[in-house]
N, C-alpha and C positions, 0 to 999 in steps of 0.2 A: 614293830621292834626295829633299832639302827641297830646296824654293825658297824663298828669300828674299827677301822685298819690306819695300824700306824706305820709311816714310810719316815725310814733313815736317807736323809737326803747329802751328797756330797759332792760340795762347790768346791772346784780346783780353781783359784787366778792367779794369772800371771803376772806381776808387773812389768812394766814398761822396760825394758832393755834395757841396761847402764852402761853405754861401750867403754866404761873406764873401769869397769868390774873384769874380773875375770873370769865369773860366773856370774847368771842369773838370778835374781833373789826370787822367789817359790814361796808366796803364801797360800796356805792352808786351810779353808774354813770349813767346820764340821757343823752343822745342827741336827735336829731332829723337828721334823713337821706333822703334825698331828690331823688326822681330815675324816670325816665323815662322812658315809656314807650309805645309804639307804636302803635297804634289801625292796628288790623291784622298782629303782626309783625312775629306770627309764621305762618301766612296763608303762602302755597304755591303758589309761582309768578304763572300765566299763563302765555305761552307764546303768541307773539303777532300774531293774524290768519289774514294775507296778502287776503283783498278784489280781487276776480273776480273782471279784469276791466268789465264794462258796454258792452255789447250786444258781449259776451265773448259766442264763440260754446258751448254747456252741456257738446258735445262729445268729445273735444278737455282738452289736460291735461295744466294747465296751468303751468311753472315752468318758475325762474328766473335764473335758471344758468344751463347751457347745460348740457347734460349729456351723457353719455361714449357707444354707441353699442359694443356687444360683438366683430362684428370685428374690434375693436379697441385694436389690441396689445399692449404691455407694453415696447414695443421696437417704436410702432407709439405713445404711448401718450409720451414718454419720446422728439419726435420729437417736438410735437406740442407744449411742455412744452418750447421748447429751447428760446432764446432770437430771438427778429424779427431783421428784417436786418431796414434798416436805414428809410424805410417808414412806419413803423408800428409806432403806434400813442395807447398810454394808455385809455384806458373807465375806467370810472367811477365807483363805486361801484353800486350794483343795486337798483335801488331805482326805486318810481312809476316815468317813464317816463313823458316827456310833450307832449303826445300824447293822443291823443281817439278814440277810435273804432265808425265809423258812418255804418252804412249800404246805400249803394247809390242807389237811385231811380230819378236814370236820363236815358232816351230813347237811350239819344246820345253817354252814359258812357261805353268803354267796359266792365267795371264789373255791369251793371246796377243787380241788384238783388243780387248781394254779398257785400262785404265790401270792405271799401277803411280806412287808417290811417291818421289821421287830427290832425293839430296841437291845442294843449288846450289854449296853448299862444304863444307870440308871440316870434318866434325863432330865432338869432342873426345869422348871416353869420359863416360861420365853426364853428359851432358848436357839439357839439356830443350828438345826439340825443337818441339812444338807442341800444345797441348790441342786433343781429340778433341771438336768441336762440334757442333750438332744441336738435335733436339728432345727437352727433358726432360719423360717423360712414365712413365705405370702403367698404361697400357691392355696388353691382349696385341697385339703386331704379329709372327705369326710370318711372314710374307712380304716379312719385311724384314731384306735380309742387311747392314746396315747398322745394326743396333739394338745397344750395347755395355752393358752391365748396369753400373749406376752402384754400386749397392747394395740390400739385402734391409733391408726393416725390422722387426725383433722381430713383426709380425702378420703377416708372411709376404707384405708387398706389394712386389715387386719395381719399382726406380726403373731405369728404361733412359735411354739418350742415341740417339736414333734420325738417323742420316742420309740415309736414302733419299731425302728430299724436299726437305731444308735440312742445311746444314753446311760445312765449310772444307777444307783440303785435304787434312787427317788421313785422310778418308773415301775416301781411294785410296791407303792404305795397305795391301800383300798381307801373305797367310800365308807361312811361310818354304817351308813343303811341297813339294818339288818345284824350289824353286829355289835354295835354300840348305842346307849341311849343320845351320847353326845361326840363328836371326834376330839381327841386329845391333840389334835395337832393342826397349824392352816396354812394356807399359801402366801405368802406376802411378796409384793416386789421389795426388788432389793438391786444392789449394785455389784457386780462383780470385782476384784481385786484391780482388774484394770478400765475401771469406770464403766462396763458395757451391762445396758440393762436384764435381770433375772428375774425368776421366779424361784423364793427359796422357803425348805417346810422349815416352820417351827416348830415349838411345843408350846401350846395354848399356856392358861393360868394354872394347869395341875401340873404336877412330876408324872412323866412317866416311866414306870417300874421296867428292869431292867427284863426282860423278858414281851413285856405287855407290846401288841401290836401295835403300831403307828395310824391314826386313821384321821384321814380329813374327809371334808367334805366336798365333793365333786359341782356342787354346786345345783340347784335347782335345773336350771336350763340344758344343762348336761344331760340331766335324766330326761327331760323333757325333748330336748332335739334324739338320742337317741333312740326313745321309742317310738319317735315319728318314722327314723329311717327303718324301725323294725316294721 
């Protein structure tokens, strides 16, 4: 809302001397000036503090745009910055997902007593649901069920996106196993807003209902390298 304050302003001038006057001649100008002004307009803006989604870890850091481990060279970021080849598909700028964090308490659920990712509304077939964020790094982290391999690079170094420690709400997304005949949803590469390569979920070729859990698939070798290190 402005307020408006209006200022009567008044200009006295003098002209120039007439030493053949006997007095000074004295013009008078009156107006009124009209100005505008702003309730708070010299307060400093806040910036705007981004809500914890709902039944968000304490322990866990929430961020919305991946971030760099130090073994990630400037020779590997400059890799991952490059353009994707022909299946790589654009996300969106970050914004709050249409997603929700539930906690599952089903007997029959493999995560029963952890979280599972649920839709808030209802989700259109290929759609782009939210990139998988974290930390982008090259070191080995096998104790971390939360590391999604980004890409292999021609020297055989593997680029992961790790969320065990940092990430958004992708990172409570299950496998279909156990609780779906099929997952409604997959991982696609994809390019970030500012050309740096992702991993983002979709929704497969159904709608998914707005309530219905989110589920992909973990991948064959996932299951299989895990139960090796069990």
């Amino acid at each position: 809302m402005s307020l408006l304050s209006q200022t009567d302003i008044k200009i006295v001038l003098f002209a120039v001397p007439d030493i053949t006057a006997s007095r000074y001649p004295l013009l008078t100008l009156h107006f009124s000036a009209t100005h505008t002004q702003r309730a708070g307009f010299m307060k400093k803006r806040s910036q705007p503090i981004r809500k914890l989604p709902q039944h968000w870890p304490s322990h866990l850091r929430y961020i919305t745009v991946s971030h760099h481990h130090s073994s990630v060279t400037p020779s590997i970021l400059a890799h991952i910055k490059a353009p994707l080849n022909e299946k790589g598909v654009n996300s969106k700028p970050a914004g709050r997902p249409k997603v929700v964090i539930k906690g599952i308490r089903n007997t029959s659920h493999p995560a029963n007593g952890q979280f599972g990712l649920f839709a808030a509304q209802k989700i259109a077939p290929r759609t782009h649901i939210l990139d998988y964020i974290g930390e982008i790094h090259c070191d080995e982290r096998p104790d971390s069920d939360y590391d999604l391999s980004l890409c292999r690079l021609p020297d055989g170094i593997s680029i992961g996106i790790d969320a065990s420690a940092m990430g958004n709400e992708a990172r409570f997304v299950n496998d279909y196993r156990g609780i779906s005949d099929r997952p409604n949803a997959i991982f696609l590469e994809g390019s970030t807003p500012s050309a740096e390569m992702t991993i983002a979920i979709w929704s497969s070729s159904e709608e998914i209902k707005k309530g219905q859990e989110i589920l992909v698939s973990y991948g064959k070798s996932w299951w299989q390298w895990r139960t090796n290190i069990e």
